[in-house]
TIVO-2410 file (N, C-alpha, C; in nm, 3 decimals):
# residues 68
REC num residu      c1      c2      c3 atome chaine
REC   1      X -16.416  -5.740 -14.558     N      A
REC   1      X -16.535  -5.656 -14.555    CA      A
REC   1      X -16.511  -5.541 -14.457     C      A
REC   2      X -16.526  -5.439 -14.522     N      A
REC   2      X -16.515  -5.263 -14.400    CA      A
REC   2      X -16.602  -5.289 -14.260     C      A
REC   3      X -16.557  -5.218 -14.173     N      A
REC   3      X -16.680  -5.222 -14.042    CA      A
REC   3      X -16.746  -5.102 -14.103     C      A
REC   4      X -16.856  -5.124 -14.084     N      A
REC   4      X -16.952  -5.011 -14.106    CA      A
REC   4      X -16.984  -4.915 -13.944     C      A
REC   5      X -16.897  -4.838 -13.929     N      A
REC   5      X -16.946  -4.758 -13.809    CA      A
REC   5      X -17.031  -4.703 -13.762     C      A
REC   6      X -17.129  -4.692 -13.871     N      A
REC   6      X -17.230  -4.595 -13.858    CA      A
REC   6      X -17.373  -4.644 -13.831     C      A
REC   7      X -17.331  -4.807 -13.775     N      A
REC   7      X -17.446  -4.862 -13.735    CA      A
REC   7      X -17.481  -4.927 -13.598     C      A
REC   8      X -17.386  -4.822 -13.546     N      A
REC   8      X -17.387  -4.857 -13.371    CA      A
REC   8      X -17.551  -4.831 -13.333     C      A
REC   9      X -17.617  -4.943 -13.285     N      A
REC   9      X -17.735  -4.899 -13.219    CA      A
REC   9      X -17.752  -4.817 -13.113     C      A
REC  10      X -17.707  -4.795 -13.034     N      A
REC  10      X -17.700  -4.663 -12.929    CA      A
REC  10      X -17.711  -4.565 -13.002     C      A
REC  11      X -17.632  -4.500 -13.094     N      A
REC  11      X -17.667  -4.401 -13.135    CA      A
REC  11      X -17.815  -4.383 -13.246     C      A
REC  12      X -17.839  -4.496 -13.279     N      A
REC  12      X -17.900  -4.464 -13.397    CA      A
REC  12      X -18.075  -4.435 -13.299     C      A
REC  13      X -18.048  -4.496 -13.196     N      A
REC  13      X -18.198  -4.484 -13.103    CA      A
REC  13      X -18.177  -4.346 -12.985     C      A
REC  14      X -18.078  -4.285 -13.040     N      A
REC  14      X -18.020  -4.176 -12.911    CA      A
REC  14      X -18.095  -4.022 -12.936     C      A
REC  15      X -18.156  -4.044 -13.094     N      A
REC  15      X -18.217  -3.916 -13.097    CA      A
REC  15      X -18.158  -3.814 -13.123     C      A
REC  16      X -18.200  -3.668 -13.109     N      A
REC  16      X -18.139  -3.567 -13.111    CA      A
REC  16      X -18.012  -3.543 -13.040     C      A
REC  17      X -17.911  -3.429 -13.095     N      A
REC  17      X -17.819  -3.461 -13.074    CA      A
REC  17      X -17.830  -3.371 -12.936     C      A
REC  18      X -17.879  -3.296 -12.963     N      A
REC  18      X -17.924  -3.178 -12.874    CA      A
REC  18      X -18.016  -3.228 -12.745     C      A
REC  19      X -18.065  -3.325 -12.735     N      A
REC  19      X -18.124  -3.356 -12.617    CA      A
REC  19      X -18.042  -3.411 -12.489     C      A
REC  20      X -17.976  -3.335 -12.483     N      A
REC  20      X -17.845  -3.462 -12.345    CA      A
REC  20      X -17.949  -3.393 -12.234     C      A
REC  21      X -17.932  -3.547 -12.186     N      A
REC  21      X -17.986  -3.590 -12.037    CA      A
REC  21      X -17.918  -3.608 -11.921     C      A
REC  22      X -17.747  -3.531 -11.927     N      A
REC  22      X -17.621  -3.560 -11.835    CA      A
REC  22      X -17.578  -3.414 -11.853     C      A
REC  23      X -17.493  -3.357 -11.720     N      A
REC  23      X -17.424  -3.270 -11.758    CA      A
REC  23      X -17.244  -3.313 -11.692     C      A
REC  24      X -17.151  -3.255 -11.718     N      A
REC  24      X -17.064  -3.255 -11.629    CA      A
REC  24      X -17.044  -3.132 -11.565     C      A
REC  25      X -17.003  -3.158 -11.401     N      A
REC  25      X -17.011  -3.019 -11.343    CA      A
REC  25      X -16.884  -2.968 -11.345     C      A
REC  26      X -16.922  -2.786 -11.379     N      A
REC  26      X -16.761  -2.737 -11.439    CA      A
REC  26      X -16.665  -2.738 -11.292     C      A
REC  27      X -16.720  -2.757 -11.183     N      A
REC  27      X -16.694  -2.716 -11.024    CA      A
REC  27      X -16.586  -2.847 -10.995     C      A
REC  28      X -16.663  -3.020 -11.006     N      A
REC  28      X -16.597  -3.119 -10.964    CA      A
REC  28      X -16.573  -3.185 -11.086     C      A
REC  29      X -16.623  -3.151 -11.187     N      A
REC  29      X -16.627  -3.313 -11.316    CA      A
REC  29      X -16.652  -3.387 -11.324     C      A
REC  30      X -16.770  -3.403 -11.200     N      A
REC  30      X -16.826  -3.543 -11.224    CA      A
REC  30      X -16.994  -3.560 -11.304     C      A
REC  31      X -16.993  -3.644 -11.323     N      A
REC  31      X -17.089  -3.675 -11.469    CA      A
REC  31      X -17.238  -3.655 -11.364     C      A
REC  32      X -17.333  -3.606 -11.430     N      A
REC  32      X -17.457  -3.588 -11.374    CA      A
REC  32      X -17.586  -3.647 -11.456     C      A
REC  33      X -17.637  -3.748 -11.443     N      A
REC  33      X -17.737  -3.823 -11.537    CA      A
REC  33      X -17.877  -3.712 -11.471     C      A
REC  34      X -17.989  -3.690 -11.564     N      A
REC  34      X -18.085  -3.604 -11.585    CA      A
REC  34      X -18.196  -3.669 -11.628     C      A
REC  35      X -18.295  -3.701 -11.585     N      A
REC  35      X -18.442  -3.733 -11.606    CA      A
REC  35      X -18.465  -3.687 -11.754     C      A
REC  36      X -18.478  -3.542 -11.744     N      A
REC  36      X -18.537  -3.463 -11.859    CA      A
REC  36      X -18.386  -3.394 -11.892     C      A
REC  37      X -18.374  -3.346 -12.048     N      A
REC  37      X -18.347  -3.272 -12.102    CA      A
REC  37      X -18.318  -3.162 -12.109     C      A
REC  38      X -18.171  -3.126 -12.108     N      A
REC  38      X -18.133  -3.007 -12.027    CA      A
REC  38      X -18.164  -2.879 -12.134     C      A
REC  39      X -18.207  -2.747 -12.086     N      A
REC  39      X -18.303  -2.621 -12.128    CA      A
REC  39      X -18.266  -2.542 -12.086     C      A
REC  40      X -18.264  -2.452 -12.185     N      A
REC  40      X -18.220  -2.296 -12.076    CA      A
REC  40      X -18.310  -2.256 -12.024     C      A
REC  41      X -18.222  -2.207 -11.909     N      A
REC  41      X -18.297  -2.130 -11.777    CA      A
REC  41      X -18.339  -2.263 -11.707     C      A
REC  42      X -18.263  -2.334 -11.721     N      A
REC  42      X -18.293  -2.441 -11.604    CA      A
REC  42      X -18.177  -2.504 -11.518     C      A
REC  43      X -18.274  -2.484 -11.380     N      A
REC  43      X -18.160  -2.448 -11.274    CA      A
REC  43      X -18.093  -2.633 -11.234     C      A
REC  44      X -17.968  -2.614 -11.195     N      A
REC  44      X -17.921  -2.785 -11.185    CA      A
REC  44      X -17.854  -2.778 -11.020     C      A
REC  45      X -17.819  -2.871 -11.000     N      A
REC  45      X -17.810  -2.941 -10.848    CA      A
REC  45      X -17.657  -3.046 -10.880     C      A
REC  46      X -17.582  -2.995 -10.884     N      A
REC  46      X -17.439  -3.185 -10.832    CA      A
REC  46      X -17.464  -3.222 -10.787     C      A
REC  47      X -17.518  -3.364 -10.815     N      A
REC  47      X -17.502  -3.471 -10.665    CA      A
REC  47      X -17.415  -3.481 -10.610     C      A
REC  48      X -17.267  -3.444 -10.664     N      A
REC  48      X -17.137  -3.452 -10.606    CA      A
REC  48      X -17.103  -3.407 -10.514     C      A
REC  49      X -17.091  -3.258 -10.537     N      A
REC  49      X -17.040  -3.152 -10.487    CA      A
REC  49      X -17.177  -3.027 -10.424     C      A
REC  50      X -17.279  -3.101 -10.485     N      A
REC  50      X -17.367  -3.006 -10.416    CA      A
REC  50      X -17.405  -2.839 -10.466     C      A
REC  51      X -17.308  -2.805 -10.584     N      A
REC  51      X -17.262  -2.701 -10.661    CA      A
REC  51      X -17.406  -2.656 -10.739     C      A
REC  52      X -17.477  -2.539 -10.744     N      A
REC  52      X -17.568  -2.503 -10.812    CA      A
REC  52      X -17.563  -2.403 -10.914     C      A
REC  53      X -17.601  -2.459 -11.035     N      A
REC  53      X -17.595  -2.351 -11.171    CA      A
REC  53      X -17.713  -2.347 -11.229     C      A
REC  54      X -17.712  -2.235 -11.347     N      A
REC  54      X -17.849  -2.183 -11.413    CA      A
REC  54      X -17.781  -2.246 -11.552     C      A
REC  55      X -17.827  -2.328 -11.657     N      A
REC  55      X -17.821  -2.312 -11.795    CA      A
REC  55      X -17.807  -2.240 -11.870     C      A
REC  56      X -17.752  -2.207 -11.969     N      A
REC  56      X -17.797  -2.121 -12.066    CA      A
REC  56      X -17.753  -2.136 -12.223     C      A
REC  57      X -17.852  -2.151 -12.282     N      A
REC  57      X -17.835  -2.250 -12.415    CA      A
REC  57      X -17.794  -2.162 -12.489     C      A
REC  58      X -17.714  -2.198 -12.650     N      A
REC  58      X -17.705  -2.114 -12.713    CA      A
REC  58      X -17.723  -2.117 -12.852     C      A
REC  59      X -17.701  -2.033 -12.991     N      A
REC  59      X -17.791  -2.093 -13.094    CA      A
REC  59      X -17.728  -2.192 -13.139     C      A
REC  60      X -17.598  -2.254 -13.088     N      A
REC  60      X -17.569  -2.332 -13.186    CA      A
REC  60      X -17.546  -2.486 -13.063     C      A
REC  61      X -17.643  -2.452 -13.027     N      A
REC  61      X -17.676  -2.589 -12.926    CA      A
REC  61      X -17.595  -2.620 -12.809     C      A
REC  62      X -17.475  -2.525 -12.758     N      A
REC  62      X -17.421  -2.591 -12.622    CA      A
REC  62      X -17.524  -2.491 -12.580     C      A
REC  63      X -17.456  -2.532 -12.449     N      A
REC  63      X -17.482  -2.527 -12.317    CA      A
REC  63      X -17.354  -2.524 -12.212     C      A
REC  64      X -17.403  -2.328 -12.131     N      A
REC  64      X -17.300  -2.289 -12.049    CA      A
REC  64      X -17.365  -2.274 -11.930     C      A
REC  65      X -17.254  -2.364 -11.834     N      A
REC  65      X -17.357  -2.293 -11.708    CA      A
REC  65      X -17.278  -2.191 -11.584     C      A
REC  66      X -17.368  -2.124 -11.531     N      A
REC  66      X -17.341  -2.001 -11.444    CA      A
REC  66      X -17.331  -2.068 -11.299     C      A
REC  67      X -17.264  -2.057 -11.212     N      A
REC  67      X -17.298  -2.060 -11.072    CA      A
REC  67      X -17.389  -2.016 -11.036     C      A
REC  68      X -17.507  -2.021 -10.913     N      A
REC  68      X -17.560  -1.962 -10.847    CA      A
REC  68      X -17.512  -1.931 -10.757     C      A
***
């Protein structure tokens, strides 16, 4: 019998694809978990490194971020 891959529950309850709640910072690389849903024009904080950037979304759904 095939594995059916496409029935991982994590994803199937994960929602939009477009809603990430993590970023990685381009400064250290380390992974950043997020309350809410990252948006442009919204400003972020590393817990890591302490490193601060602005968002900025684009039409085809990433997300680049700027230093402050």
């Amino acid at each position: 019998m095939p594995l059916n891959h496409y029935e991982d529950e994590d994803e199937k309850d994960s929602g939009s694809k477009s809603a990430r709640k993590d970023f990685d910072c381009p400064e250290c690389n380390a992974n950043n978990p997020l309350e809410d849903a990252l948006a442009d024009g919204q400003e972020l904080l590393c817990n890591y490194c302490g490193s601060e950037f602005l968002v900025k979304g684009s039409d085809d759904g990433r997300f680049k971020f700027k230093t402050l």
